[in-house]
C-alpha positions as CSV (number, residue, x, y, z in Angstrom):
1,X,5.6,-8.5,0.1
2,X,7.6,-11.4,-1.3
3,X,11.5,-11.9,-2.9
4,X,11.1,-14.0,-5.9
5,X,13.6,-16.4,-5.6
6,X,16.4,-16.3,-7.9
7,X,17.7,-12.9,-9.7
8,X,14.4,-11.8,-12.3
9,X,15.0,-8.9,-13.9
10,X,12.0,-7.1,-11.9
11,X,9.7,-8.3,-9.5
12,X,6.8,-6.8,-11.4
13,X,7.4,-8.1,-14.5
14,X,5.7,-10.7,-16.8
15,X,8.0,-14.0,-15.7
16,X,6.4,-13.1,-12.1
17,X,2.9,-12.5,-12.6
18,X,2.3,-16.1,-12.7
19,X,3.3,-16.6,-9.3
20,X,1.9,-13.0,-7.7
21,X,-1.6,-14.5,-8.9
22,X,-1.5,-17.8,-7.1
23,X,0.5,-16.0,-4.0
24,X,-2.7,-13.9,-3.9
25,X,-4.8,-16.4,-4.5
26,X,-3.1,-18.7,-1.2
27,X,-3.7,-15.9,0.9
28,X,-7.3,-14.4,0.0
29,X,-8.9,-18.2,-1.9
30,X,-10.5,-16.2,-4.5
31,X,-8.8,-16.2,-7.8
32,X,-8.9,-12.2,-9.6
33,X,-11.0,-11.8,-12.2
34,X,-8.7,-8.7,-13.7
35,X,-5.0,-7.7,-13.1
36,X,-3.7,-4.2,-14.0
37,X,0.0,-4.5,-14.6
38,X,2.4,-2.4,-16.5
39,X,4.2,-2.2,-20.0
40,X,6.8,-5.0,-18.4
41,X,4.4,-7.3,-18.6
42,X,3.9,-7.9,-22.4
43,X,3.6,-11.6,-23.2
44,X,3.1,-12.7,-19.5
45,X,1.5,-15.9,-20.8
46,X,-1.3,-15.6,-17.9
47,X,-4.9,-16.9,-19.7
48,X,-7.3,-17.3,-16.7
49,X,-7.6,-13.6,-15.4
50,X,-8.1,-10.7,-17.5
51,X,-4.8,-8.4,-17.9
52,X,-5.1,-5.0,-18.2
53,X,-1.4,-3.2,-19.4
54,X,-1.2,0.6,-18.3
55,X,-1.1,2.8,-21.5
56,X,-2.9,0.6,-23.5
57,X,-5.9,2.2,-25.3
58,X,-7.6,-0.5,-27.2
59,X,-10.4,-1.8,-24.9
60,X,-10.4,0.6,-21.9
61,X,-13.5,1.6,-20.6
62,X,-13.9,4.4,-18.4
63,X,-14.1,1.7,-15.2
64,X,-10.9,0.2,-16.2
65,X,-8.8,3.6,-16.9
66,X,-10.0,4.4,-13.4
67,X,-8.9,1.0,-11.6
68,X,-5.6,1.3,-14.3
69,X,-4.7,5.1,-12.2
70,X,-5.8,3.1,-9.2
71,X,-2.8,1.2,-10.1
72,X,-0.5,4.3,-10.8
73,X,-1.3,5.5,-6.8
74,X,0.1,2.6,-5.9
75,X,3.2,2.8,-7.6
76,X,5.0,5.1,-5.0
77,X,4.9,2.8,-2.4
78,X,7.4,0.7,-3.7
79,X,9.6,3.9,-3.8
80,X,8.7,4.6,-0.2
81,X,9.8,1.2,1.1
82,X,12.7,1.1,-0.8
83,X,13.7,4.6,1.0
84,X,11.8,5.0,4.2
85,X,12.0,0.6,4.7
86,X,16.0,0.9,3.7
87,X,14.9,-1.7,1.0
88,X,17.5,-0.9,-1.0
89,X,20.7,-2.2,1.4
90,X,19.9,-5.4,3.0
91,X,21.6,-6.0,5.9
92,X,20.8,-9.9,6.3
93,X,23.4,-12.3,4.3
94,X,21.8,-14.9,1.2
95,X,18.9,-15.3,-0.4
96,X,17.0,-16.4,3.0
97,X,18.1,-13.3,4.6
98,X,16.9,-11.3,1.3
99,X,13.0,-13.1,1.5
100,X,12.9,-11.9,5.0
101,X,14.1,-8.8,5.0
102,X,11.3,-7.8,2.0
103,X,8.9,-9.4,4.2
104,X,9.8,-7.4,7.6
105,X,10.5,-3.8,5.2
106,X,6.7,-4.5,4.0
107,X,5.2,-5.1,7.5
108,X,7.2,-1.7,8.8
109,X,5.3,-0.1,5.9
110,X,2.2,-1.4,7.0
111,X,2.5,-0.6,10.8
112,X,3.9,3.0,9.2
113,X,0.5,3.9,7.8
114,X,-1.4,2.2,10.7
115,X,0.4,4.7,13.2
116,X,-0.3,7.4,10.8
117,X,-4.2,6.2,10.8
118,X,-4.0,6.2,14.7
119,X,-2.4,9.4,15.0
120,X,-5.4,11.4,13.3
121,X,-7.7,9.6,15.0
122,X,-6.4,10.4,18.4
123,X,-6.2,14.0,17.1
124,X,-9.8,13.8,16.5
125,X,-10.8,12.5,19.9
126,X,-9.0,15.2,21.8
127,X,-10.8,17.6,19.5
128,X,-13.6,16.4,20.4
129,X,-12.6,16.0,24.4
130,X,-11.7,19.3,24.2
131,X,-14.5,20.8,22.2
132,X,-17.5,18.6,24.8
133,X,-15.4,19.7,28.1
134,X,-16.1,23.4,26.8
135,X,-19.9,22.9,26.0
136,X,-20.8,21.8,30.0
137,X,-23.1,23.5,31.9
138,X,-20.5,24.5,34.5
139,X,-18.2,25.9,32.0
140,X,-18.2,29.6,30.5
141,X,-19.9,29.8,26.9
142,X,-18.0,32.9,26.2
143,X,-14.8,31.2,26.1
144,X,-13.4,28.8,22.9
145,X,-12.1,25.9,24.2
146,X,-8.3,25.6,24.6
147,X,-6.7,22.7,22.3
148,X,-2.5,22.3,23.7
149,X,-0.4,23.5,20.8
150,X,1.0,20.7,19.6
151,X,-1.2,17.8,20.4
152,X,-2.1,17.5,16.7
């Protein structure tokens, strides 16, 4: 998550794919080979990675109109910090307080879906719990084990 500095148009634009590529490329030291973007990023100016624009037809092989829907899932997760991360009001003052409050919406969103992760994994393992208590020796076969309503 980053706040370009400055007031561009949209964040996920063409004047700002320049600078998404080398952020990515700071924090993972490979360099992309391909970039799927959208129809804002016409005449982005970006010649050393390969940039795919949703809804183009010319050159899509069935790989790349897979990783270019890949792209579309992705989408609503912008739309989901922006409501669930309150990204659209930021309470912090300037354009300091702006860059941090994107970076602390975008970890909520991340610790968000590793709760949610958690959450059906523990559901799982009392299942399980549940399900191995009922299979002991000492326990009566005739009986389906008893899961508390609610724990899932």
């Amino acid at each position: 998550m980053r706040s370009p500095p400055g007031n561009p148009y949209d964040p996920f634009d063409g004047h700002t794919l320049h600078a998404a590529l080398e952020q990515l490329d700071i924090l993972t030291d490979r360099r992309p080979d391909m970039a799927f973007v959208d129809r804002g990023c016409r005449g982005h100016g970006v010649e050393t990675v390969k940039v795919f624009i949703s809804g183009a037809r010319r050159g899509v092989t069935r790989t790349i109109a897979k990783l270019l829907r890949r792209r579309s899932a992705i989408e609503p997760m912008t739309g989901h910090m922006k409501t669930d991360g309150r990204l659209i009001r930021c309470p912090l003052k300037g354009t300091e307080g702006d860059a941090l409050f994107a970076v602390v919406c975008g970890c909520g969103h991340n610790i968000r879906m590793i709760l949610r992760n958690l959450r059906v994994c523990l559901c799982h393992f009392i299942w399980l719990i549940t399900l191995l208590r009922g299979l002991t020796p000492g326990a009566d076969r005739h009986q389906r084990p008893q899961i508390a309503a609610g724990a899932c």
